[in-house]
N, C-alpha and C positions, 0 to 999 in steps of 0.2 A: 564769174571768176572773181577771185579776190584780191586786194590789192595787190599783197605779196604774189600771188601766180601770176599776174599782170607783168610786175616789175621782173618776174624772172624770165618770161617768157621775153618781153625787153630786152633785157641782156643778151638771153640767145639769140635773139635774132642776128644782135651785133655779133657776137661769137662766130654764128655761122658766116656774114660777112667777112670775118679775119681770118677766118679757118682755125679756129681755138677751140681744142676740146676740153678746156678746165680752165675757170678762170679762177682765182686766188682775190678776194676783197678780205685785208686784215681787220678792218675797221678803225685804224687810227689815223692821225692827222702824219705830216711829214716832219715830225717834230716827234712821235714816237709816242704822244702825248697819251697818257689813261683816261684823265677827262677829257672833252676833245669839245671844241665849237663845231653849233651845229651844222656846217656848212660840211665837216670832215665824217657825221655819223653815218658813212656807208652800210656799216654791219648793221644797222639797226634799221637801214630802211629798205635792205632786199630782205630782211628775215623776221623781223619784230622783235626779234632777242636786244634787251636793251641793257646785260649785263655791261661791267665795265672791260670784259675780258673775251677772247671768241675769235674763229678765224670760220669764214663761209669758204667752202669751195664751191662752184657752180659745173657740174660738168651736163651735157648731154640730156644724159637718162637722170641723172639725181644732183640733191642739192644736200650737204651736211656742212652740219656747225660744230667743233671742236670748240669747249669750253672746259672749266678746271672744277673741283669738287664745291667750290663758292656756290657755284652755278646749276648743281645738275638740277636742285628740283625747279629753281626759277626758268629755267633753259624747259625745261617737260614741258610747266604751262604754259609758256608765249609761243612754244612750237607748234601747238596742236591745231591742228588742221592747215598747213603753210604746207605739208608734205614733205618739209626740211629733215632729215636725220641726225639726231643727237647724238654727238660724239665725244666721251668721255676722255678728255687731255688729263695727262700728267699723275694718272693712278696709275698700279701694279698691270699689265698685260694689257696696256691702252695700245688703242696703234693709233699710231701719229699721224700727222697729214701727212707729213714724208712718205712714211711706208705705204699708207693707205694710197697715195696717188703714182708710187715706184709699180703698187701689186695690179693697180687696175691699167694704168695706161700703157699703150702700145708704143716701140720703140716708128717715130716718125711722127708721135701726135704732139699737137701744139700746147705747152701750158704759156698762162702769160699773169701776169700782176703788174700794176703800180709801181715802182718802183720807190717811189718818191714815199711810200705808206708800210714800209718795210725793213728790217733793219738789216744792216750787212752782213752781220753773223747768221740771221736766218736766209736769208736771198742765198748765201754760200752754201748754206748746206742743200736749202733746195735746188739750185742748180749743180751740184756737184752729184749729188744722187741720181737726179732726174736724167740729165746730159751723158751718168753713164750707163744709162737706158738707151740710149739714142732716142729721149726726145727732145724734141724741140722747144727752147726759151725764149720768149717777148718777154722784156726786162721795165719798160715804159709806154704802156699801155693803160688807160684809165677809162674803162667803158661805162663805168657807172655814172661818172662825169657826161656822160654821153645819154645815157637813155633818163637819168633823174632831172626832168622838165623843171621840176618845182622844189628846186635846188635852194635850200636857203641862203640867202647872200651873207656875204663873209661880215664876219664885226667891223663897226665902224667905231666903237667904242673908244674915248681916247686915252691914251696912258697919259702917266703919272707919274710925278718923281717921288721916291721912296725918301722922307726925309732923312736924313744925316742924324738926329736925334734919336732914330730908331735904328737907323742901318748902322751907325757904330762905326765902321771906314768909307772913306769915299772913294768913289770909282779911280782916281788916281793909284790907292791904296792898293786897292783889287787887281789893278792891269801889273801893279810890281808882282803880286804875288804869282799869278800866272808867269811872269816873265823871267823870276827867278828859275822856278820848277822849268820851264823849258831850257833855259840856258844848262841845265844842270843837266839835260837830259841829252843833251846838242840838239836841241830839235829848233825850229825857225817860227812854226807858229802852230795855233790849233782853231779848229771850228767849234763855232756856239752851236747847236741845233736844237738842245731841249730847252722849254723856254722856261722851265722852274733856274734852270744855270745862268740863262740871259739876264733872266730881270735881280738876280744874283749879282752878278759882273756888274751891271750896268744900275743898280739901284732902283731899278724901273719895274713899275708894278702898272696894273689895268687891269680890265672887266673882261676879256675876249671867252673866258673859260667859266662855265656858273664851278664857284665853290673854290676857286683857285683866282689868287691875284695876277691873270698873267698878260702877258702880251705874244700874238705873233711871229717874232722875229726873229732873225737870223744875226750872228754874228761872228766875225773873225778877226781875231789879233795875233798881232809879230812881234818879233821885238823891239820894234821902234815905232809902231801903231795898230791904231784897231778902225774898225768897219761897225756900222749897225747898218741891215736890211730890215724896212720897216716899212710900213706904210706914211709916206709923208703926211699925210690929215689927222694921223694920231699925236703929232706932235705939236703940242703949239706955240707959237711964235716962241714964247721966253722960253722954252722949257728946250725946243729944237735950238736956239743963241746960246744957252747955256754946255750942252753938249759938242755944240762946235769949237766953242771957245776951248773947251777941255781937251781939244786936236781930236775929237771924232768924227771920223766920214759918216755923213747919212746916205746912204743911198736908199733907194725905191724896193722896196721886198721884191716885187718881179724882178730884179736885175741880179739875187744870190748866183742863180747857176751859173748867167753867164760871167761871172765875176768868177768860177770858180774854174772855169774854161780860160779862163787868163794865165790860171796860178801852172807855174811850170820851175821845174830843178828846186824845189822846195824841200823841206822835212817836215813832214805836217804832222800833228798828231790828231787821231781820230779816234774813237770809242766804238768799235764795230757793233756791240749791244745799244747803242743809245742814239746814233747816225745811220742814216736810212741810207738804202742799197744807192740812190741817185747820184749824193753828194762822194760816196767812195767813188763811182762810174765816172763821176765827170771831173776824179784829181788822180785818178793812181794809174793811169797810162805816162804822167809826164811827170809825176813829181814822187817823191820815198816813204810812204803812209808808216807811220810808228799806231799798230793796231795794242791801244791799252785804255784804261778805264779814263776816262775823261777827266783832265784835269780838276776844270770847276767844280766836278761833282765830287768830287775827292775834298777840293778845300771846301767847300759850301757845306759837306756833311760835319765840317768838326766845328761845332757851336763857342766861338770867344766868349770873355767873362760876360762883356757887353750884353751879348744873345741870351748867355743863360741867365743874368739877372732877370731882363726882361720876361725870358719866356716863365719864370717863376712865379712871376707880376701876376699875368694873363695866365697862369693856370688855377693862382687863386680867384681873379672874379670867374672864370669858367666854372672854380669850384664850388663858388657861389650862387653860379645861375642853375646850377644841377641840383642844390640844395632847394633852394625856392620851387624849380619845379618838380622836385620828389615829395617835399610838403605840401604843394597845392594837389600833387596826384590822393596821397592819402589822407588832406582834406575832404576829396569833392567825389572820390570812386561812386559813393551811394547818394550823392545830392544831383548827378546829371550823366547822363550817357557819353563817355568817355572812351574816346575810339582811339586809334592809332594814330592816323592823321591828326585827329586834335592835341595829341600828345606832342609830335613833332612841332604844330605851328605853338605851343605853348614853350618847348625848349626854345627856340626862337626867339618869342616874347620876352622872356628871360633874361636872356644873352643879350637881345638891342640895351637894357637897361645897363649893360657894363657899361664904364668907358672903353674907346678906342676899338667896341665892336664891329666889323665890315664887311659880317656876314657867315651863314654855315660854313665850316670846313670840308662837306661831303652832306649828300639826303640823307636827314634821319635815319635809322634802320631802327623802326619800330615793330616789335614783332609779339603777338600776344600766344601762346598758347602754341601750337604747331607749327606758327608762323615764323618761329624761334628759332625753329630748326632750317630753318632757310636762310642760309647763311648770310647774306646781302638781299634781304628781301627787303622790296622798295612796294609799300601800300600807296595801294591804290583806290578811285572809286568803286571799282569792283571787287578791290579783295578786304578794304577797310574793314574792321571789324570793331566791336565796342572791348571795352577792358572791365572782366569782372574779378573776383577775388577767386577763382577755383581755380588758376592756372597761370605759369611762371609769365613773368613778362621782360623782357629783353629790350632795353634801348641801348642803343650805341649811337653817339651823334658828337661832334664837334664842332667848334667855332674859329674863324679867321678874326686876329687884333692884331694892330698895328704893332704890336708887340709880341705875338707869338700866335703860334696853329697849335689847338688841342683836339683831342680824338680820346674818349672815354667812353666805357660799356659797361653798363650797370645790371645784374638781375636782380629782379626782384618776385615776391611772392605778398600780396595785398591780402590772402588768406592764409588757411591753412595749409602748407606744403604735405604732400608723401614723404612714407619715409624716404621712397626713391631718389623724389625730388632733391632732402637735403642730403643724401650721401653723394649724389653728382655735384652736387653744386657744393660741397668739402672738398670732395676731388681732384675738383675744378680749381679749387681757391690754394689745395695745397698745390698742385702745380703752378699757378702762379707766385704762392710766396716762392717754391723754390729757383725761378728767374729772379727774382727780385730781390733776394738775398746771397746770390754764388758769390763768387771770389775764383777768377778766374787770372791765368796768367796772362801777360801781353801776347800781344798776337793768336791768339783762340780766335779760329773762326765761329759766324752764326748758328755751322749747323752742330757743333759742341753743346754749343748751350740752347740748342733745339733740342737735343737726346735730354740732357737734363731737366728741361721742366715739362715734358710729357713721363718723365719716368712714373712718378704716382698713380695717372691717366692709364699706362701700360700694364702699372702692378693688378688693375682692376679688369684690364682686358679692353679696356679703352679708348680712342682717339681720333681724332678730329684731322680734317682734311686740308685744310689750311694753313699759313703758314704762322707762328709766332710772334715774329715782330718784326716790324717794318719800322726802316727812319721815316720822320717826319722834318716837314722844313719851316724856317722860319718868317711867320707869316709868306707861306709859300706852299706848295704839295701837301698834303697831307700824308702822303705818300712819297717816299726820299731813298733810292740809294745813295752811293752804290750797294752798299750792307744792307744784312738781312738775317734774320735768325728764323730757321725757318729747315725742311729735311732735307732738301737741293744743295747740293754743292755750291757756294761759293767762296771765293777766295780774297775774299777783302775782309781781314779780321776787323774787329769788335773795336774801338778804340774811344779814348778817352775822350770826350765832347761829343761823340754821337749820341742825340738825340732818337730813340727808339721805341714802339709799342709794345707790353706786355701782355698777349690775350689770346690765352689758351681759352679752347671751350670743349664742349659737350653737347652734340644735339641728336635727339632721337626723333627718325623721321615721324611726323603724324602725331606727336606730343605735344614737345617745349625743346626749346634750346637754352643753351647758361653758356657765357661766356662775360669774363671777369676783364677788362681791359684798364689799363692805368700808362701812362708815358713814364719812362724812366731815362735816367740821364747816367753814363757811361763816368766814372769819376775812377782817380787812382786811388790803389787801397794800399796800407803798408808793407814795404818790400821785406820780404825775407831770405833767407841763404839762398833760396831757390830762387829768387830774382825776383823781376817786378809783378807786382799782380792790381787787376782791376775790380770791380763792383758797380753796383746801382744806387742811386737813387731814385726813390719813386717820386715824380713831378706832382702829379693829377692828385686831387687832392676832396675825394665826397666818398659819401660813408658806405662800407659794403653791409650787406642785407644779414645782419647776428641771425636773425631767426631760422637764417636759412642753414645755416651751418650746427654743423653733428658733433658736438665737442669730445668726444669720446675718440673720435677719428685725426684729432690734432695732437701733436708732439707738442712740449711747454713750446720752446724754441719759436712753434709755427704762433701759439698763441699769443706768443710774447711779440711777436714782428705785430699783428693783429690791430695788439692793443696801443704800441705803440706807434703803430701808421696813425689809428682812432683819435690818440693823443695827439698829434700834430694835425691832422685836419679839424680837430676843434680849435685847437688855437689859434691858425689860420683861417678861418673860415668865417669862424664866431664874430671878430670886427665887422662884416660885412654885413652881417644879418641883422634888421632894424627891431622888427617887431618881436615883443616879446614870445608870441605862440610859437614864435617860429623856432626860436634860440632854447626854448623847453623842452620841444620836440628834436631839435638837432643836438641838445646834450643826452638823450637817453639812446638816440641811434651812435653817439660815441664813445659811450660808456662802456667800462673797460668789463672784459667777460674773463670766469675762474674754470680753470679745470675743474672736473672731480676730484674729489679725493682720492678714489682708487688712481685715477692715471698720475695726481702728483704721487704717490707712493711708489708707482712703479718707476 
């Protein structure tokens, strides 16, 4: 038997103990968290699926993992032979865990979940559908906790204060601004739960998370004080004096709930997407929950001048280290066997030489060949593969500086492309210049200027399964609501200082994949009769692939953004770069390209 049928069989036994015929592991921490410390990777240790996204149901007779189109081909291979079923989330005619678990269970059978690993909006819908089933809900149940022996222990790691030279306001600053918006809203207080928002509020960064600065913790403020729930050994001696001095409670991270069992005739406000089913359970029997998108996450998403200098800073040395290692790549392709992995720990190598580097943003996604097309594919020692010149190559990877989180995706082709090749990969490029160039009015939501930069993508029959673009945080997530551009509804428009990714792609399964990624910064554009209107800025700043692109296929317009992106990441970029070979070869990948003649005529 293998581990996985071990662990499940585990499970069930406890199941049968409780009399549960379905149990629910979402796989995240109680914090909602995407990257998760490894103490909270449930979903990865009853199933092997080690995507960042995934919900297990365990029932009886079978076990299935809903995941989203990132995932399907990564999800095939880690599934095969576990006897798990792939369940395609969030495409056309999917059925959901909702329905799938309304269709199969009987009115009287037990479902149960975590609570604590869940978020209110979801726990609502599943108990609302499920209960008028008549079946039965266990709301705080943690069985995995139970049968995972060799459970790793939680971070001891200790935090850190986020200095004031980088953070730009101090926590004084921060708790006005919260304190404003809730007076404004009559509300008395609100809960921390995510901890990209804590170490926000509270200027507090740590190691608890690989690839994210974060800590832990819990927190809650009123309007006349705040709370930190934390583990006391993370904090030391001066760093714990200096937060008390500033009127912060410390309390012991085990004592959040029952702290929250105290709170009674309050107004709280809570974020039912981003607060787990626990923390609503254990306030909204005694106190007036204001169900709306989280404060913090609202001010944390709109970047000050402060932030955006900074983050400008750090997208030039990032744009730097991605120069250095696209020239050592097409230096050395035919001097040494050059795989995937070695490409990642070279992006790496790179990026330590910035200043103020503190490490990846997220694992490499280095993908060579068919591997491209696998949207978050994370190489391994078993799927590693070498890098030759007969097919596209796909790196996306980014870096955490004390000054700013970047996230860029490059393709490339080290030979000859198909013609195939470069008409997806023009395709690919005009739909990103047309994000990257809209003019759009205030208040336009995400999925507006989602329809718009797949249009080109669409004209060809085209399109890709994920979403467009994602906020990013500073030095913090790389990953940031509450916004999102992207086909899903959401209703938090577009606004001025969010910081956002631009990366449409293209992947054909069993090929190559292309996807073109750059960060862009939200800026006002000038107003006209019809009112206010916004635009982009493009951050990210290293050369895209001339060769690969079909100039026949470009509008002037498209080649004019082109050249003049090329123009400014020479400028920027060229300081940085020492050695001569290098600076000869980064000025002819930014040299400026001409239409035909026929297309300027037309």
């Amino acid at each position: 038997m293998t581990k996985i049928a071990e662990r499940i069989s585990g499970l069930r036994e406890l199941m049968h103990k409780h009399q549960i015929d379905a149990y629910l592991i979402t796989g995240t921490d109680p914090h909602l968290s995407e990257y998760i410390p490894k103490w909270w990777k449930t979903r990865q240790w009853i199933s092997g699926f080690t995507g960042s996204y995934g919900k297990v149901l365990v029932t009886i007779d079978e076990v299935l993992l809903w995941t989203d189109t990132r995932y399907f081909l990564q999800a095939t291979e880690e599934l095969k032979n576990t006897g798990i079923r792939l369940m395609k989330d969030r495409v056309p005619d999917a059925v959901s865990l909702e329905e799938w678990t309304f269709q199969n269970l009987k009115p009287g059978n037990k479902f149960a979940f975590d609570g604590s690993t869940i978020s209110t909006a979801e726990a609502d819908l599943l108990t609302s559908k499920l209960t008028a089933n008549g079946i039965k809900i266990e709301f705080d149940l943690d069985l995995v906790g139970q049968v995972w022996s060799e459970r790793p222990n939680p971070s001891d790691t200790p935090a850190y204060e986020f200095p004031l030279i980088y953070a730009g306001k101090s926590r004084t600053e921060r708790f006005d601004m919260v304190r404003k918006m809730l007076f404004s809203k009559n509300l008395d207080s609100t809960i921390i739960s995510l901890l990209d928002d804590l170490a926000w509020i509270f200027n507090l960064r740590g190691n608890d998370i690989e690839y994210a600065p974060l800590v832990s913790a819990y927190g809650y403020i009123d309007l006349e004080n705040v709370w930190l729930f934390i583990n006391p050994d993370k904090l030391g001696p001066d760093f714990r004096t200096v937060l008390e001095e500033e009127g912060i409670f410390i309390k012991p991270y085990s004592d959040f709930y029952s702290f929250l069992t105290r709170l009674t005739n309050k107004r709280i406000q809570i974020d039912p997407v981003r607060t787990n089913f626990k923390i609503y359970r254990s306030l909204s029997d005694r106190n007036e929950i204001d169900n709306s998108v989280a404060l913090i996450t609202k001010l944390k998403a709109v970047k000050d001048s402060h932030e955006i200098d900074n983050i400008r800073n750090a997208h030039e040395k990032d744009g730097a280290a991605m120069v250095y290692s696209l020239f050592w790549l097409y230096q050395n392709i035919d001097k040494e066997n050059i795989t995937e992995i070695y490409i990642g720990n070279k992006l790496n190598e790179f990026r330590k030489k910035q200043p103020l580097f503190m490490g990846d943003s997220f694992h490499p996604i280095v993908g060579f060949g068919d591997h491209g097309a696998i949207v978050h594919y994370h190489a391994t020692d078993q799927t590693n593969v070498c890098i030759t010149r007969d097919n596209l190559l796909l790196i996306d990877s980014g870096g955490q500086y004390l000054d700013g989180t970047t996230d860029i995706t490059r393709t490339i082709c080290l030979g000859t492309p198909t013609t195939k090749q470069r008409e997806d990969f023009t395709s690919c490029l005009k739909a990103h210049i047309a994000l990257a160039t809209v003019h759009f009015p205030v208040g336009t939501k995400g999925y507006s200027l989602d329809s718009i930069t797949r249009k080109p993508l669409w004209d060809r029959g085209i399109n890709y399964g994920h979403g467009t673009g994602h906020g990013i945080g500073y030095f913090l997530s790389v990953h940031e609501g509450p916004m999102s551009i992207r086909t899903e509804f959401n209703n938090e428009p577009i606004s001025e200082g969010h910081l956002l990714s631009n990366e449409p792609g293209i992947y054909r399964e069993g090929e190559y994949g292309i996807r073109i990624e750059n960060v862009i910064l939200c800026k006002r554009s000038p107003a006209t009769e019809f009112g206010e209107f916004l635009c982009f800025e493009t951050i990210s700043l290293c050369p895209i692939d001339k060769h690969l692109i079909v100039l026949d296929m470009l509008k002037p317009e498209e080649l004019s953004w082109i050249n003049q992106y090329h123009e400014t990441v020479f400028q920027k970029i060229s300081p940085h770069l020492r050695e001569r070979g290098i600076l000869e070869w980064f000025r002819l990948q930014c040299a400026p390209m001409r239409l035909p003649d026929k297309i300027l005529k037309n």
